[in-house]
PAZAPA-4460 file (N, C-alpha, C; in steps of 0.05 Angstrom, whole numbers, plus 32768, in hexadecimal, padded with zeros to 4 digits):
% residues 64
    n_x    n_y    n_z   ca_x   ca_y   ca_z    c_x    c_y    c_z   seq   type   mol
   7D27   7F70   7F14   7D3A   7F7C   7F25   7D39   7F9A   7F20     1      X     A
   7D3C   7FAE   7F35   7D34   7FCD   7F2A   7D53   7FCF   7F2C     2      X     A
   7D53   7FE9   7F15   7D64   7FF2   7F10   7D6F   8004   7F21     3      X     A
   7D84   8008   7F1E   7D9D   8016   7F3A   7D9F   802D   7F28     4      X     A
   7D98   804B   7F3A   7DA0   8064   7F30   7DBE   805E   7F2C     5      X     A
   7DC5   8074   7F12   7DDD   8078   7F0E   7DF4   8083   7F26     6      X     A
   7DE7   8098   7F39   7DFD   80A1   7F49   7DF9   8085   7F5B     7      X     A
   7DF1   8079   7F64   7DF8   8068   7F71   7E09   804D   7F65     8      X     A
   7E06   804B   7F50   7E1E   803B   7F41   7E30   804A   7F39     9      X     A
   7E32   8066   7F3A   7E55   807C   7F3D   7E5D   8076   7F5B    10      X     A
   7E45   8079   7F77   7E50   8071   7F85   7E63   8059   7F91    11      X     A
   7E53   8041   7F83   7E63   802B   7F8B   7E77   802E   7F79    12      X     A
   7E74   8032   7F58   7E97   8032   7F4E   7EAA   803D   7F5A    13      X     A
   7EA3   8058   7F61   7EBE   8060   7F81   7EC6   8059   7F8F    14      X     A
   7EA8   804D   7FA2   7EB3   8037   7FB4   7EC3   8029   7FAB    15      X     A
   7EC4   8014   7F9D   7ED6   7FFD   7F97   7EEA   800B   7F85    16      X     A
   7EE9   801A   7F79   7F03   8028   7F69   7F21   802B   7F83    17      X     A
   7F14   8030   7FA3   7F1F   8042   7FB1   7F2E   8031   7FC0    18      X     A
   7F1F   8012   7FC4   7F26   7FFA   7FCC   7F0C   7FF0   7FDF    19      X     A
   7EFB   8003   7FE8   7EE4   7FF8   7FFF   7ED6   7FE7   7FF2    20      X     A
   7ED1   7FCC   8007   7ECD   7FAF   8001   7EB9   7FAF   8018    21      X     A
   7EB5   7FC4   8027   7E9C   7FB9   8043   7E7D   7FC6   8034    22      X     A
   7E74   7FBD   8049   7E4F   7FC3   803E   7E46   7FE4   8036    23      X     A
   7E3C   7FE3   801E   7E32   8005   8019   7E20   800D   8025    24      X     A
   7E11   7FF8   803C   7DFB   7FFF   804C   7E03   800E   8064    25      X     A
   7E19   8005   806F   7E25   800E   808F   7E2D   8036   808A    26      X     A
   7E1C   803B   80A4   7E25   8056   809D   7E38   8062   80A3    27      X     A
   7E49   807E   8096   7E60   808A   8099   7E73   807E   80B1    28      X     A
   7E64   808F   80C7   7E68   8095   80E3   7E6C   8070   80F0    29      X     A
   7E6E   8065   80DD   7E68   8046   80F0   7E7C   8031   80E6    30      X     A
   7E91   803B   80D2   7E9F   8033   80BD   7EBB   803C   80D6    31      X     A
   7ECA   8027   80D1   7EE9   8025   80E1   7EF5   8039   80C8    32      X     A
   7F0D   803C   80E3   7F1A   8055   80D8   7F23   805D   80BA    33      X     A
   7F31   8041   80AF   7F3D   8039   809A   7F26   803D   8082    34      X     A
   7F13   802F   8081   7EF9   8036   8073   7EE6   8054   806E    35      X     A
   7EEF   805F   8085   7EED   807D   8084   7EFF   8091   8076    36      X     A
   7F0E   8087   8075   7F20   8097   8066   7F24   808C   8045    37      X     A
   7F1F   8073   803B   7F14   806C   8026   7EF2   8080   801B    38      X     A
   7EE5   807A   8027   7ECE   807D   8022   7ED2   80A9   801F    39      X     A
   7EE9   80B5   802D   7EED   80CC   8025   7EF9   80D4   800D    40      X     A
   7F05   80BC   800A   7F17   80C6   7FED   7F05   80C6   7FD7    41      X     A
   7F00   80AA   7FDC   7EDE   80A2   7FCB   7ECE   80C1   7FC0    42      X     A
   7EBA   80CA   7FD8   7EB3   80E1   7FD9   7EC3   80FE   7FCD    43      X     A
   7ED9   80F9   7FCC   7EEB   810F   7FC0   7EED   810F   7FA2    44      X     A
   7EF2   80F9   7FA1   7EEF   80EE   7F7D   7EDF   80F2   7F6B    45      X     A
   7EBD   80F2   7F7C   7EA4   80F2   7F6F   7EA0   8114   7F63    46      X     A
   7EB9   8126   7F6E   7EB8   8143   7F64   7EC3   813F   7F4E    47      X     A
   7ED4   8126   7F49   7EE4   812D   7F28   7EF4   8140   7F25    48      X     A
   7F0E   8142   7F44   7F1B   815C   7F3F   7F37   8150   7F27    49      X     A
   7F3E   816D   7F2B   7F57   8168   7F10   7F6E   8158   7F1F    50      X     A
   7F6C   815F   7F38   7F87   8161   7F49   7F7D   814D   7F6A    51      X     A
   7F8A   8139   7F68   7F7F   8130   7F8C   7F8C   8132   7FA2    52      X     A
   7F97   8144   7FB4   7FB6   8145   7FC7   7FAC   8137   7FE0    53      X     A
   7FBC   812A   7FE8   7FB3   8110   7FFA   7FCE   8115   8017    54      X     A
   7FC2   8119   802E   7FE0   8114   8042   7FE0   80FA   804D    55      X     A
   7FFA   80F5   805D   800A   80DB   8060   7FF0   80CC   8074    56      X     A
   7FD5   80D6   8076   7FC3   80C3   808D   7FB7   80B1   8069    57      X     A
   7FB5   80B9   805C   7FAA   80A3   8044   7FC2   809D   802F    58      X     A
   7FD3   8098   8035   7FE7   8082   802E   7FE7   8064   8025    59      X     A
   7FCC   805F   802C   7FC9   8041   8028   7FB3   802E   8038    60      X     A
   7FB0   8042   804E   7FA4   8033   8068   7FA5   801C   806D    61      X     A
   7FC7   8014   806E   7FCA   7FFC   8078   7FCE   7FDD   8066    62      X     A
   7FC1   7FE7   804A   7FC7   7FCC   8038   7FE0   7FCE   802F    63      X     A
   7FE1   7FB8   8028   7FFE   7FB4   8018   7FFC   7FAB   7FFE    64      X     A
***
């Protein structure tokens, strides 16, 4: 089995840290709304800021 670069296993720990559960294959632009906005926070995280400020459109997207 070949081994998985590291940023791509940082990527998926984001992913699923963030809650996204759909395919890491499907691209950005093709991902429903809800998953887009996961997959941004995701992306935001991978900077390692100190501080994350979030407005009321990522609240939850909808889970409970």
């Amino acid at each position: 089995m070949p081994t998985v670069h590291p940023q791509v296993q940082k990527a998926r720990a984001l992913l699923s840290y963030v809650g996204y559960t759909g395919s890491v294959r499907r691209l950005a632009g093709d991902l429903p709304h809800n998953d887009k906005r996961l997959l941004e926070i995701a992306r935001a995280l991978a900077l390692r800021p100190s501080i994350l400020m979030l407005d009321g459109a990522t609240n939850g997207g909808g889970r409970s």
